[in-house]
PDB file of N, CA, C and O in Angstrom:
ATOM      1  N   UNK A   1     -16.258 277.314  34.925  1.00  0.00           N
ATOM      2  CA  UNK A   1     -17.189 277.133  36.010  1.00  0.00           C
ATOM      3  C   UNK A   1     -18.295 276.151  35.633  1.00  0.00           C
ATOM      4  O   UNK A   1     -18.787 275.413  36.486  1.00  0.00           O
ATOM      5  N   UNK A   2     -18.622 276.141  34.567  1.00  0.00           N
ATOM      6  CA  UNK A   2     -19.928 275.262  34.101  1.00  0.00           C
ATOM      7  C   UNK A   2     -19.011 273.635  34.060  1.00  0.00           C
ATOM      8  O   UNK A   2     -19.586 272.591  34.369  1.00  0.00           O
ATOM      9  N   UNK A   3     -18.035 273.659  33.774  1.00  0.00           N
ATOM     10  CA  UNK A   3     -17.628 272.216  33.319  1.00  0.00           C
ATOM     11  C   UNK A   3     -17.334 271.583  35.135  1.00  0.00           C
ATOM     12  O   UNK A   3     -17.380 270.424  35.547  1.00  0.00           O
ATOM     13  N   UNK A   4     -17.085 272.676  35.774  1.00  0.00           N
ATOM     14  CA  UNK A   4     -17.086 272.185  37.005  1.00  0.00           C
ATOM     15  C   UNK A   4     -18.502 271.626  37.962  1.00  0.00           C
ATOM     16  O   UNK A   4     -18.488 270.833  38.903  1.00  0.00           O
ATOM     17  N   UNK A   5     -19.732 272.375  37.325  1.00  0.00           N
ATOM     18  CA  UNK A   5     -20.788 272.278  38.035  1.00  0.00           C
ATOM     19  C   UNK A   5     -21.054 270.878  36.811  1.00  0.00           C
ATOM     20  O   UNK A   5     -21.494 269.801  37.216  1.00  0.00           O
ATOM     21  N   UNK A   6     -20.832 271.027  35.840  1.00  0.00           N
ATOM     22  CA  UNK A   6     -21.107 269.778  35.583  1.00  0.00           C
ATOM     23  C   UNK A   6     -20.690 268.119  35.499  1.00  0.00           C
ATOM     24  O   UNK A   6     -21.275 267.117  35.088  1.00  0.00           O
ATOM     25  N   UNK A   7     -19.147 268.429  36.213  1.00  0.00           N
ATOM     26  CA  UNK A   7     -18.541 268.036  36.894  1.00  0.00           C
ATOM     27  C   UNK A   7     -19.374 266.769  38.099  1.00  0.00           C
ATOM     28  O   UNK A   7     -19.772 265.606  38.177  1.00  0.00           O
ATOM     29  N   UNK A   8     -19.234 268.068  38.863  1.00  0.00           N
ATOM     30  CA  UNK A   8     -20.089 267.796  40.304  1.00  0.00           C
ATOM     31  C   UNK A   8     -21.683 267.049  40.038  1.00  0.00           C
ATOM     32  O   UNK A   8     -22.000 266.192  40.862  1.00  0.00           O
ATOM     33  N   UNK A   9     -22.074 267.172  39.593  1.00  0.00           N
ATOM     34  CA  UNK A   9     -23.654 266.857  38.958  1.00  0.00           C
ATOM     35  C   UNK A   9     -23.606 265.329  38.617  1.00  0.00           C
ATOM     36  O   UNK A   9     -24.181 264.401  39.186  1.00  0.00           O
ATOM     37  N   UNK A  10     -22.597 265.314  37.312  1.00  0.00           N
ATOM     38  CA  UNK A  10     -22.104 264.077  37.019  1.00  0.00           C
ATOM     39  C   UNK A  10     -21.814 262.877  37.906  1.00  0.00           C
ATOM     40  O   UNK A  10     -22.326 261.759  37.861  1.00  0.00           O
ATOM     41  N   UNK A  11     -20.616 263.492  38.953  1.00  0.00           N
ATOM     42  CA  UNK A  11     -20.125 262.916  39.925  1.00  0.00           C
ATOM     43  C   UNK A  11     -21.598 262.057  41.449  1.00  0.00           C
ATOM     44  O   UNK A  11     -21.664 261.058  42.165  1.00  0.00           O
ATOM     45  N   UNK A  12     -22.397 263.234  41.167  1.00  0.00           N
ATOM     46  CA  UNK A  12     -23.453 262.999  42.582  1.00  0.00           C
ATOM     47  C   UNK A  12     -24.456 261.896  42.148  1.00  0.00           C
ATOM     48  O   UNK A  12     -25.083 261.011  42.729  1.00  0.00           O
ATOM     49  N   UNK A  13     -24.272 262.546  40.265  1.00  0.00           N
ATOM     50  CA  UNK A  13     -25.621 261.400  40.265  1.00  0.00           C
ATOM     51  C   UNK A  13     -25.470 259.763  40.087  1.00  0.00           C
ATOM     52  O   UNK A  13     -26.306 258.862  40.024  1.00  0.00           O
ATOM     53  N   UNK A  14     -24.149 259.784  40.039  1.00  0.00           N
ATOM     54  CA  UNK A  14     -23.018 258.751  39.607  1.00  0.00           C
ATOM     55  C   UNK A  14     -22.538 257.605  41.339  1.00  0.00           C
ATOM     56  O   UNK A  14     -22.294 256.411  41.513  1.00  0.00           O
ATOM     57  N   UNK A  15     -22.609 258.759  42.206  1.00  0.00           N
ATOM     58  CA  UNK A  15     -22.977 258.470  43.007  1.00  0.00           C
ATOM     59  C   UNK A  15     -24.155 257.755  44.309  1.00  0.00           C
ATOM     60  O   UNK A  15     -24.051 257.324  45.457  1.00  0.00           O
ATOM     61  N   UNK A  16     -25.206 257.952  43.337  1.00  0.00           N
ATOM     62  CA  UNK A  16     -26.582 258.572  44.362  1.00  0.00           C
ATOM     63  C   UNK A  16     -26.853 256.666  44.661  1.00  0.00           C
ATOM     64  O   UNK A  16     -26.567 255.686  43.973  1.00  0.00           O
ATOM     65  N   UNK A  17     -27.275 256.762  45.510  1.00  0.00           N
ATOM     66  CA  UNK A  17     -28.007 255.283  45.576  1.00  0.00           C
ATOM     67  C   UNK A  17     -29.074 254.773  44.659  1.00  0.00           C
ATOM     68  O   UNK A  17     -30.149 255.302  44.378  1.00  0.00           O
ATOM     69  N   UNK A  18     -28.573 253.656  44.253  1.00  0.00           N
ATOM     70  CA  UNK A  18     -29.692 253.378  43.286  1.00  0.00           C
ATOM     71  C   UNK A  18     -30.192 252.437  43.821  1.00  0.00           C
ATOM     72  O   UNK A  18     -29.653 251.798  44.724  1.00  0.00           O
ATOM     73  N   UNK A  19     -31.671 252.133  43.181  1.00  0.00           N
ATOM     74  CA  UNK A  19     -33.196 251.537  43.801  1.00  0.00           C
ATOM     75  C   UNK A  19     -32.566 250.003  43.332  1.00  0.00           C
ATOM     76  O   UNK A  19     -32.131 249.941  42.183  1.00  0.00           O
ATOM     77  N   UNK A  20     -32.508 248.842  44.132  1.00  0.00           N
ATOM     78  CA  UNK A  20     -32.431 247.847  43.782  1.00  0.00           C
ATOM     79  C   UNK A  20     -33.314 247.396  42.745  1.00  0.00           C
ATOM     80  O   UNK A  20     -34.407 247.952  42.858  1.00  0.00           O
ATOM     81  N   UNK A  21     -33.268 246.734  41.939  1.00  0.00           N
ATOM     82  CA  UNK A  21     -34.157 246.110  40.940  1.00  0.00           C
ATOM     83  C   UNK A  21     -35.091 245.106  41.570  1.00  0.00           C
ATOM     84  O   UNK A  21     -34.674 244.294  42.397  1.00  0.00           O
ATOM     85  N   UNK A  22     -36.467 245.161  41.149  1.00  0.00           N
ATOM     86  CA  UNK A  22     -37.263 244.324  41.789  1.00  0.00           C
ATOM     87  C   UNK A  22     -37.091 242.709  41.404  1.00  0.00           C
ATOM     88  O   UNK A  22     -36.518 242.821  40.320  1.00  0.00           O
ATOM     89  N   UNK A  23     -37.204 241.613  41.578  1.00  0.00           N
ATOM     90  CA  UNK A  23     -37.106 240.271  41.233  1.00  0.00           C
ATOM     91  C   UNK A  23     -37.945 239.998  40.611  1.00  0.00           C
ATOM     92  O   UNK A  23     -38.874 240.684  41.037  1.00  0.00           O
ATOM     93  N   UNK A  24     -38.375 239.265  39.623  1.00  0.00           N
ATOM     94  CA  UNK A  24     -39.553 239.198  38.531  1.00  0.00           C
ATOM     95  C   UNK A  24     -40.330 238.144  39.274  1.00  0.00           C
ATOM     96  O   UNK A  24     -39.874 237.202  39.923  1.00  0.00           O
ATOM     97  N   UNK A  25     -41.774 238.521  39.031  1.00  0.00           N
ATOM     98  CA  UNK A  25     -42.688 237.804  39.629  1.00  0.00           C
ATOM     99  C   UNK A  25     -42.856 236.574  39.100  1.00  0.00           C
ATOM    100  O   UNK A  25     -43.044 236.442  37.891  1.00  0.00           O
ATOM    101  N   UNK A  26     -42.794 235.191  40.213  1.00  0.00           N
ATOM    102  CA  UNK A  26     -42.992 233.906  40.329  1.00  0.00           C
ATOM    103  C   UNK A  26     -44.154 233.862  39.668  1.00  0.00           C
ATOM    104  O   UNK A  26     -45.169 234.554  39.600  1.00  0.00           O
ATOM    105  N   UNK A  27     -43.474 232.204  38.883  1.00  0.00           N
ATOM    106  CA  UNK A  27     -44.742 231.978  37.882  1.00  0.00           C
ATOM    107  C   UNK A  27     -45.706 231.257  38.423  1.00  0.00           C
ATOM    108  O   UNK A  27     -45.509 230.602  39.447  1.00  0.00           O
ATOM    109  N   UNK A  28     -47.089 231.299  37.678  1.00  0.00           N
ATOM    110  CA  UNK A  28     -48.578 231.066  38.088  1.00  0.00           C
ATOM    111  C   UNK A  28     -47.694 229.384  38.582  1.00  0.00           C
ATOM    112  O   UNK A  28     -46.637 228.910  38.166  1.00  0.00           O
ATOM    113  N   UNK A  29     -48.632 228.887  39.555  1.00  0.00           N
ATOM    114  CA  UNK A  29     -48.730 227.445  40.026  1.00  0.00           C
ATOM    115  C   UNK A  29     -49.034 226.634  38.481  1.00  0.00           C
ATOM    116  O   UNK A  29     -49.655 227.124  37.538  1.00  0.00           O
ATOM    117  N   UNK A  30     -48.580 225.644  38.521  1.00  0.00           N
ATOM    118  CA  UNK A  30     -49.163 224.558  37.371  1.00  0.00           C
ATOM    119  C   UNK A  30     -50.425 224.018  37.704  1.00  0.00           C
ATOM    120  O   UNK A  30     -50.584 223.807  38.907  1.00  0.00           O
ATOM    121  N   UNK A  31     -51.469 223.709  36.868  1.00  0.00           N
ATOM    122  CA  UNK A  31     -52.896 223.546  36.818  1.00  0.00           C
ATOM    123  C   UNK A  31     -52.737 222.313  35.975  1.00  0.00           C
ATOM    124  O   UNK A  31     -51.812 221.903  35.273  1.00  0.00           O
ATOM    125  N   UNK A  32     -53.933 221.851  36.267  1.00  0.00           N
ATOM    126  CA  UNK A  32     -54.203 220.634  35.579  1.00  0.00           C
ATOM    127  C   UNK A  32     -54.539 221.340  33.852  1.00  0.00           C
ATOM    128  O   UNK A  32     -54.719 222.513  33.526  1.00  0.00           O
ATOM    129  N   UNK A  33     -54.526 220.329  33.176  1.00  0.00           N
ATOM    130  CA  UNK A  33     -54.975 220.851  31.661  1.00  0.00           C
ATOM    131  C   UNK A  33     -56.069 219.679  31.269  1.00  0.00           C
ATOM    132  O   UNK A  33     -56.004 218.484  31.558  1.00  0.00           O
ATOM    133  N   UNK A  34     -57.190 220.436  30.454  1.00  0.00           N
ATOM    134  CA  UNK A  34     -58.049 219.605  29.624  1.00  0.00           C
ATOM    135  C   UNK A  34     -57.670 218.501  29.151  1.00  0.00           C
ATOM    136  O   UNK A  34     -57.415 218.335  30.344  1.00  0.00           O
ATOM    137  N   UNK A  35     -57.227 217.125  28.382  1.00  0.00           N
ATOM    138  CA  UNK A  35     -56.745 216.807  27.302  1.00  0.00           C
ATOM    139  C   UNK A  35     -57.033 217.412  25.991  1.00  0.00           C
ATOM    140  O   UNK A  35     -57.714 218.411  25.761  1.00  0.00           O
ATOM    141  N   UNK A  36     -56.367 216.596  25.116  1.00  0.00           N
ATOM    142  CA  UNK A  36     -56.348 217.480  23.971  1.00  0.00           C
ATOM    143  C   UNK A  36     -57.417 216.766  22.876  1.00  0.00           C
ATOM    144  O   UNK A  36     -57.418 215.565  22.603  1.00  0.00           O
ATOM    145  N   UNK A  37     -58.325 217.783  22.313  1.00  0.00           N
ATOM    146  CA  UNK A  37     -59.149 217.068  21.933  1.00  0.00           C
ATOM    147  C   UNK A  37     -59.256 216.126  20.675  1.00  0.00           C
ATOM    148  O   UNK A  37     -60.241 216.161  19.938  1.00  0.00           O
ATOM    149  N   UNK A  38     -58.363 215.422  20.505  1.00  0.00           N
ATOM    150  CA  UNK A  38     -57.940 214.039  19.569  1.00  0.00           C
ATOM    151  C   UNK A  38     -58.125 212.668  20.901  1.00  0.00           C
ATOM    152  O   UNK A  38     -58.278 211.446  20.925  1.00  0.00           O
ATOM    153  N   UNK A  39     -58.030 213.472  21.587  1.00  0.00           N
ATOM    154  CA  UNK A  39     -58.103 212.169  23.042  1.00  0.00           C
ATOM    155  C   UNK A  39     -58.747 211.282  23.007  1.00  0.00           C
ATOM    156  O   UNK A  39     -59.806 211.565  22.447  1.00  0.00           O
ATOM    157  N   UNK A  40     -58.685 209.985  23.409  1.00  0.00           N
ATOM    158  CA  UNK A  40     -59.917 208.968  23.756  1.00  0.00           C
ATOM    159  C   UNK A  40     -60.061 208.359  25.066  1.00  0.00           C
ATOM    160  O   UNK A  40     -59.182 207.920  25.807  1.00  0.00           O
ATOM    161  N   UNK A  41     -61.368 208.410  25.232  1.00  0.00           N
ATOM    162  CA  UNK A  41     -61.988 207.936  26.316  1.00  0.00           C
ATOM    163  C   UNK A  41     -62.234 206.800  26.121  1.00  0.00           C
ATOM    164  O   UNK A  41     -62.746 206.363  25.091  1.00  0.00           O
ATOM    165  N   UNK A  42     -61.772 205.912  27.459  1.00  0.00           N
ATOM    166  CA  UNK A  42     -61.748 204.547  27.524  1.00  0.00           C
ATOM    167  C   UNK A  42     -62.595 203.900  28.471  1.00  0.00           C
ATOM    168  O   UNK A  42     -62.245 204.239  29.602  1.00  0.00           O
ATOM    169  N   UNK A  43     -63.352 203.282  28.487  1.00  0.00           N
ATOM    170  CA  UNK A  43     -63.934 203.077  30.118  1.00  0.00           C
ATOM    171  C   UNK A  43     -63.665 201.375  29.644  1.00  0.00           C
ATOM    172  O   UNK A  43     -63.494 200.869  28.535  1.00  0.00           O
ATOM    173  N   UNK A  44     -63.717 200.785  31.032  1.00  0.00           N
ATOM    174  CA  UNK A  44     -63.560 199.312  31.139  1.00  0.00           C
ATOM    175  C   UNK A  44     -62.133 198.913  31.351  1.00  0.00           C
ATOM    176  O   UNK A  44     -61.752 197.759  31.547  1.00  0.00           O
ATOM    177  N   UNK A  45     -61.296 200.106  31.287  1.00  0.00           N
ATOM    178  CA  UNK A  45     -60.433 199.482  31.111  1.00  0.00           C
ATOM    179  C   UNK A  45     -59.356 198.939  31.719  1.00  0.00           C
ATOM    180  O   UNK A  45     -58.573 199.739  31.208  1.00  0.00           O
ATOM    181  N   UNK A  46     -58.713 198.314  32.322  1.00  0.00           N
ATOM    182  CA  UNK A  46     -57.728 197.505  32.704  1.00  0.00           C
ATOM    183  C   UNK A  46     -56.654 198.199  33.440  1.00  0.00           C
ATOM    184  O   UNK A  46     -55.777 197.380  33.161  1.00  0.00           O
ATOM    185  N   UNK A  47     -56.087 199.010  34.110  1.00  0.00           N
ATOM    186  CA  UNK A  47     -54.660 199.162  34.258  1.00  0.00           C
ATOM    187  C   UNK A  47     -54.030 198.478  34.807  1.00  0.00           C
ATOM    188  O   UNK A  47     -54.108 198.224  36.009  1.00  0.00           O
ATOM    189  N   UNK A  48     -53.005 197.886  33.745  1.00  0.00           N
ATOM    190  CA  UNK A  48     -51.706 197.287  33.604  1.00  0.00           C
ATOM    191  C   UNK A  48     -50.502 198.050  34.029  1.00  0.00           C
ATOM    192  O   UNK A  48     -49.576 197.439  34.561  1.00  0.00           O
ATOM    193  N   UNK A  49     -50.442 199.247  33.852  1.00  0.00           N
ATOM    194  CA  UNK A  49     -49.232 199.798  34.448  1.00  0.00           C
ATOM    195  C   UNK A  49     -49.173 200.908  34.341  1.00  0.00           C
ATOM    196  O   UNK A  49     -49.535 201.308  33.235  1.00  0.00           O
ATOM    197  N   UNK A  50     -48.533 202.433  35.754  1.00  0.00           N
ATOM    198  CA  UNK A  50     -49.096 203.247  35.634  1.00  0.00           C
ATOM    199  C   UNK A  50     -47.332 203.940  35.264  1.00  0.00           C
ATOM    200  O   UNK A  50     -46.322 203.597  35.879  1.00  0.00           O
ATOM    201  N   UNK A  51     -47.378 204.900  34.181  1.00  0.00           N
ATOM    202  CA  UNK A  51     -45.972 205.349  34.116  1.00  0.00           C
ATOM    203  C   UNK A  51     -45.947 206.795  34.535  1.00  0.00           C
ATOM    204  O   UNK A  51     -44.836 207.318  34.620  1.00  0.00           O
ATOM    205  N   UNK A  52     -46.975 207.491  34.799  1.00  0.00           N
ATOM    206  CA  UNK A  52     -46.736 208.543  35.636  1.00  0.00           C
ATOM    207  C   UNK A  52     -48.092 209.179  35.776  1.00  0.00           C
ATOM    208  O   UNK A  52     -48.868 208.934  34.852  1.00  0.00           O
ATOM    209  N   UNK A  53     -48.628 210.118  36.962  1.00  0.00           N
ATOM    210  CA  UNK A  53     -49.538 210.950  36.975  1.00  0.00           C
ATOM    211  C   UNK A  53     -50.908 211.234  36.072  1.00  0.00           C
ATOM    212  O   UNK A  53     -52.100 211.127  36.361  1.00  0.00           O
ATOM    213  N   UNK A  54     -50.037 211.755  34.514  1.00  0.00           N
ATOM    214  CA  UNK A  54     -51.298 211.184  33.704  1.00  0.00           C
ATOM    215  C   UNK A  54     -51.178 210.671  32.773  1.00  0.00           C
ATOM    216  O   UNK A  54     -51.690 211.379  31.906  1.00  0.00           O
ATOM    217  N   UNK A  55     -50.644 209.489  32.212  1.00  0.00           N
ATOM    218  CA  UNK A  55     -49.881 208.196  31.775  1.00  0.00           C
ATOM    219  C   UNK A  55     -50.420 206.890  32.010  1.00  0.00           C
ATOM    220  O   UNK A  55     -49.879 206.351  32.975  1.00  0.00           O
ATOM    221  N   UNK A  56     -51.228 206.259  31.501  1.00  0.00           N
ATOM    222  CA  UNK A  56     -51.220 204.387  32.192  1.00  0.00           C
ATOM    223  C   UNK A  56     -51.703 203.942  30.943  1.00  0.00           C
ATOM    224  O   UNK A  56     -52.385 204.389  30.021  1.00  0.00           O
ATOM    225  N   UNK A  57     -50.906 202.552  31.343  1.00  0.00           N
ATOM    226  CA  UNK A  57     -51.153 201.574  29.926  1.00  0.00           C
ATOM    227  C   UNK A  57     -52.083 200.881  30.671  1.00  0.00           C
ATOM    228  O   UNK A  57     -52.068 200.946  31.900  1.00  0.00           O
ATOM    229  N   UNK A  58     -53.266 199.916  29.782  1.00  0.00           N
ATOM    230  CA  UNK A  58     -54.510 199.519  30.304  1.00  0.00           C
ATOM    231  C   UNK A  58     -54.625 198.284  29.196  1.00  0.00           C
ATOM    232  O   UNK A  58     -54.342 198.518  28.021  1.00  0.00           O
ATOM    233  N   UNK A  59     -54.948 197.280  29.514  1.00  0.00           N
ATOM    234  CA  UNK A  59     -55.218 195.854  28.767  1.00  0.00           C
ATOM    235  C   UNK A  59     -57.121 196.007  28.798  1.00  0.00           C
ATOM    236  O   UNK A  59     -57.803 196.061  29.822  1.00  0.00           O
ATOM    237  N   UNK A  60     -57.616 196.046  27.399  1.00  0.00           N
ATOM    238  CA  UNK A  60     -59.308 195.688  27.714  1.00  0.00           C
ATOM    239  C   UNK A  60     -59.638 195.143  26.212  1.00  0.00           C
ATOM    240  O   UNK A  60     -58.739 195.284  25.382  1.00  0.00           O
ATOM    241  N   UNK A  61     -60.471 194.725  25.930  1.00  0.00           N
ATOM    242  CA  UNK A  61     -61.506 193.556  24.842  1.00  0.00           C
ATOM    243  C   UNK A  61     -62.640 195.023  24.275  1.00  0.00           C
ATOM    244  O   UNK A  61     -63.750 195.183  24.780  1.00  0.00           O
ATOM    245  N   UNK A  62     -62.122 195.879  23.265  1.00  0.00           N
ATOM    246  CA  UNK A  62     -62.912 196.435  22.503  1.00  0.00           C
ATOM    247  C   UNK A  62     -64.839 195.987  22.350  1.00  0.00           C
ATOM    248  O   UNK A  62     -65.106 195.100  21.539  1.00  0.00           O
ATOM    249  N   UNK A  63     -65.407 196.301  22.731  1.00  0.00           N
ATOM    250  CA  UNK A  63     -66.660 195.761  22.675  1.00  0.00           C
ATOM    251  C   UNK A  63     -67.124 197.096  21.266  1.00  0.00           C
ATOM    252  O   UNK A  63     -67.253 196.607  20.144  1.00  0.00           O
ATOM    253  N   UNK A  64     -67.323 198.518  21.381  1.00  0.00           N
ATOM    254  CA  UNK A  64     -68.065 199.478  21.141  1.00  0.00           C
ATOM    255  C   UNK A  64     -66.806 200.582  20.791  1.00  0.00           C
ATOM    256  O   UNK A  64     -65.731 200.620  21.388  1.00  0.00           O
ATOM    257  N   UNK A  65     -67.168 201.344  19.822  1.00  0.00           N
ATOM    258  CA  UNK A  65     -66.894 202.569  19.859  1.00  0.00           C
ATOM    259  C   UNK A  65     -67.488 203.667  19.346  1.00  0.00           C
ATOM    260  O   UNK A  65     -67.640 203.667  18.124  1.00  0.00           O
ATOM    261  N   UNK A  66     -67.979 204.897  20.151  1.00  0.00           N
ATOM    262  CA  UNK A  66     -68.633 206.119  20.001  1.00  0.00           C
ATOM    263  C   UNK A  66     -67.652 206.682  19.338  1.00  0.00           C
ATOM    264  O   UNK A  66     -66.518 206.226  19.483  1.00  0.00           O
ATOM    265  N   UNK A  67     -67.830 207.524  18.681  1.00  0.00           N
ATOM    266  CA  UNK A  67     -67.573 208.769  17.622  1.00  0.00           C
ATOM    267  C   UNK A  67     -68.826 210.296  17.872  1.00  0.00           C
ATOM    268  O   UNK A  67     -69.895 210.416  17.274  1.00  0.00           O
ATOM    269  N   UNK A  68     -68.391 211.040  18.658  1.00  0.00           N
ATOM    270  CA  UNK A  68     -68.652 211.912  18.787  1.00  0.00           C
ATOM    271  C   UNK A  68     -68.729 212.891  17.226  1.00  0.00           C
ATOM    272  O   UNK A  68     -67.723 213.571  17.025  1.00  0.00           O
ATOM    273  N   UNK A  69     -69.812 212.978  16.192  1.00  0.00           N
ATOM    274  CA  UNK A  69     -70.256 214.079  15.196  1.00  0.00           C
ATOM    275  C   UNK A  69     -69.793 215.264  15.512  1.00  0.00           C
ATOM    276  O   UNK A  69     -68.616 215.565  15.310  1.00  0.00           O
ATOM    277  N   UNK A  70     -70.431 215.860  15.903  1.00  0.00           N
ATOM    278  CA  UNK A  70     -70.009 217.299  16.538  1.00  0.00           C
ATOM    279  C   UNK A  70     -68.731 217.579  17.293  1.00  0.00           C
ATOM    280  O   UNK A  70     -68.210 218.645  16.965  1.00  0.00           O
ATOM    281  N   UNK A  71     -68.121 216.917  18.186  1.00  0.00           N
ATOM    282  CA  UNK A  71     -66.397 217.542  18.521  1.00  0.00           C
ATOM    283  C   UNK A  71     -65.560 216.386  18.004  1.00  0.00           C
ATOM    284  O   UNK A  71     -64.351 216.618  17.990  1.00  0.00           O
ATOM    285  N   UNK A  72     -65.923 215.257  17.601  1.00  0.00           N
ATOM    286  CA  UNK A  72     -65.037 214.273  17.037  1.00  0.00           C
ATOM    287  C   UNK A  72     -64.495 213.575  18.104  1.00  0.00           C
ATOM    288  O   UNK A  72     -63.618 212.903  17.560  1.00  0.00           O
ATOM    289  N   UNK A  73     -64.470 213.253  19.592  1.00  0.00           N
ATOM    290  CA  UNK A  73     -64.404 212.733  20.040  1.00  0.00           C
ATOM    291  C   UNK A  73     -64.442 211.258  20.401  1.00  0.00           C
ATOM    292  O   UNK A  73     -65.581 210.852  20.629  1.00  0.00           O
ATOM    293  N   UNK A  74     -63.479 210.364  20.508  1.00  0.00           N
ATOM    294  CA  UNK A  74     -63.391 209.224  20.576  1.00  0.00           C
ATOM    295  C   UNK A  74     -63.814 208.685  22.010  1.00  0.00           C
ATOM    296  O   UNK A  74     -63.456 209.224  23.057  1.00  0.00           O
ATOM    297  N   UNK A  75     -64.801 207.297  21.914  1.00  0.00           N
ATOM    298  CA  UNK A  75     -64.365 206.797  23.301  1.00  0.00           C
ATOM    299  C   UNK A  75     -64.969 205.210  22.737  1.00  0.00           C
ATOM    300  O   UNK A  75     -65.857 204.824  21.977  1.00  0.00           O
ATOM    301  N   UNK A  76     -63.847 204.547  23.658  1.00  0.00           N
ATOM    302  CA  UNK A  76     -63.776 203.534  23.384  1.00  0.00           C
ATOM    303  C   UNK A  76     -64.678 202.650  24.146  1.00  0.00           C
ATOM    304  O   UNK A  76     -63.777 201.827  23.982  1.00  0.00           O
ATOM    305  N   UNK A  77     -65.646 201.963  24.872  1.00  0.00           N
ATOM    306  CA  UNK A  77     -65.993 200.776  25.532  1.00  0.00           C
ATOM    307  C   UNK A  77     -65.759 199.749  25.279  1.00  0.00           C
ATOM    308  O   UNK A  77     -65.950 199.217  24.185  1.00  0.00           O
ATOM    309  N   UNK A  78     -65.096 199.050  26.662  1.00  0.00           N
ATOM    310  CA  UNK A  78     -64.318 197.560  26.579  1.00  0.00           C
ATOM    311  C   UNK A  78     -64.999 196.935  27.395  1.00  0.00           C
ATOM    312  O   UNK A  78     -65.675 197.629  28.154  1.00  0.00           O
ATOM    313  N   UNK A  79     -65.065 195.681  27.522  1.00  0.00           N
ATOM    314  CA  UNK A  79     -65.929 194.305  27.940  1.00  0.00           C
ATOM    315  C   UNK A  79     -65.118 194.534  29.391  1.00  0.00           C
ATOM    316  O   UNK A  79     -63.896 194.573  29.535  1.00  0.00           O
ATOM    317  N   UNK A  80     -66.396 194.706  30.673  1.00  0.00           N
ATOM    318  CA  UNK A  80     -65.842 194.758  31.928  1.00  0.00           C
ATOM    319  C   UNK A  80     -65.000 193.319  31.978  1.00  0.00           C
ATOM    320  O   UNK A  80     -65.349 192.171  31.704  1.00  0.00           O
ATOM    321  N   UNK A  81     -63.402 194.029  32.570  1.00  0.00           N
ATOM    322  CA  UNK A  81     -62.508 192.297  32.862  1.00  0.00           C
ATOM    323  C   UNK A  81     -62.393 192.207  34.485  1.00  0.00           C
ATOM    324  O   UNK A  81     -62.358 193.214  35.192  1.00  0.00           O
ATOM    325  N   UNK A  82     -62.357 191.330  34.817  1.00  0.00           N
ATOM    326  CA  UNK A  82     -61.140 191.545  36.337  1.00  0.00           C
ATOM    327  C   UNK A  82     -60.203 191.883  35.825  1.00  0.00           C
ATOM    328  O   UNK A  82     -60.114 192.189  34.636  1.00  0.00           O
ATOM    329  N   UNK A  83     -58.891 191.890  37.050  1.00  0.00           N
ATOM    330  CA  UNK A  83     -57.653 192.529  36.892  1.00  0.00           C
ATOM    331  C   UNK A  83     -56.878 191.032  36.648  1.00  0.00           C
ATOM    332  O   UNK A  83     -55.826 190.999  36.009  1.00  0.00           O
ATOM    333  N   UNK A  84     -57.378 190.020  37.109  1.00  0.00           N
ATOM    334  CA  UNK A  84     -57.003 188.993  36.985  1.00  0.00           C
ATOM    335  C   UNK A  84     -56.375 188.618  35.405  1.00  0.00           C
ATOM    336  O   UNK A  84     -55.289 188.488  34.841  1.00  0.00           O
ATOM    337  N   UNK A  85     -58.122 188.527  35.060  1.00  0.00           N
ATOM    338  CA  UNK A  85     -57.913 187.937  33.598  1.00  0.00           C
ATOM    339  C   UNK A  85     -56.625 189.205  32.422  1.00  0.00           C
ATOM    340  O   UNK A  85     -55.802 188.858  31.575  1.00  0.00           O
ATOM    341  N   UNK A  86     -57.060 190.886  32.994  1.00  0.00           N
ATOM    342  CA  UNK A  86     -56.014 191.266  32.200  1.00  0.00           C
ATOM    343  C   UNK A  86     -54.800 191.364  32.356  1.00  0.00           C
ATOM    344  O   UNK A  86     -54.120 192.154  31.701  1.00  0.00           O
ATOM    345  N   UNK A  87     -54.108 190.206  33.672  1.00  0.00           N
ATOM    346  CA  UNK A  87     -52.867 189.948  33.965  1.00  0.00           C
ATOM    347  C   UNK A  87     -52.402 188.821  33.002  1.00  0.00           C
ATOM    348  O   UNK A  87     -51.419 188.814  32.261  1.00  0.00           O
ATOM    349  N   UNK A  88     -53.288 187.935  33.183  1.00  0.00           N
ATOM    350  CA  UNK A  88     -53.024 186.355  32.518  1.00  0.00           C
ATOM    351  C   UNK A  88     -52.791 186.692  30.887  1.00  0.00           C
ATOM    352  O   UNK A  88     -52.362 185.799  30.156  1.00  0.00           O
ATOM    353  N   UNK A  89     -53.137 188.196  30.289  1.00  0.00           N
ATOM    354  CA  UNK A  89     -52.776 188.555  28.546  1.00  0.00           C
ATOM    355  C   UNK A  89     -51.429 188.133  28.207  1.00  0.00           C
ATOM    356  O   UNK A  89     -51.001 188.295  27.064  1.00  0.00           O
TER     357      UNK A  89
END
């Protein structure tokens, strides 16, 4: 009698509807990011050609460069050009 009720038990729960599994939650949106701080800052400078989003090559005449002490930060200042003259390079 027991192997029968356990039988049946076996059988129902073997049976029973089971809870669909939930789908794993969609990932966060993509965000912009800081750069990384080895980066350099350029001002003056030229773009020559853009290869994607945040990517561009830039033609400019080094005048100055800051060195940030405290975070080590680079930035470069270049001699304002037209777009002209940094075509004719």
């Amino acid at each position: 009698m027991k192997g029968l009720l356990l039988f049946t038990c076996l059988l129902l729960s073997g049976c029973a509807a089971k809870k669909p599994h939930a789908p794993p939650p969609t990932p966060p949106p993509a965000r912009s990011q800081m750069p990384p701080p080895n980066a350099e800052i350029i001002q003056h400078c030229v773009v020559t050609k853009q290869e994607n989003a945040n990517t561009v090559t830039c033609s400019c005449l080094p005048v100055k460069t800051k060195i940030d002490s405290k975070t080590g930060h680079t930035e470069i200042i270049c001699q304002k050009m037209k777009e002209e003259q940094a075509a004719g390079k």
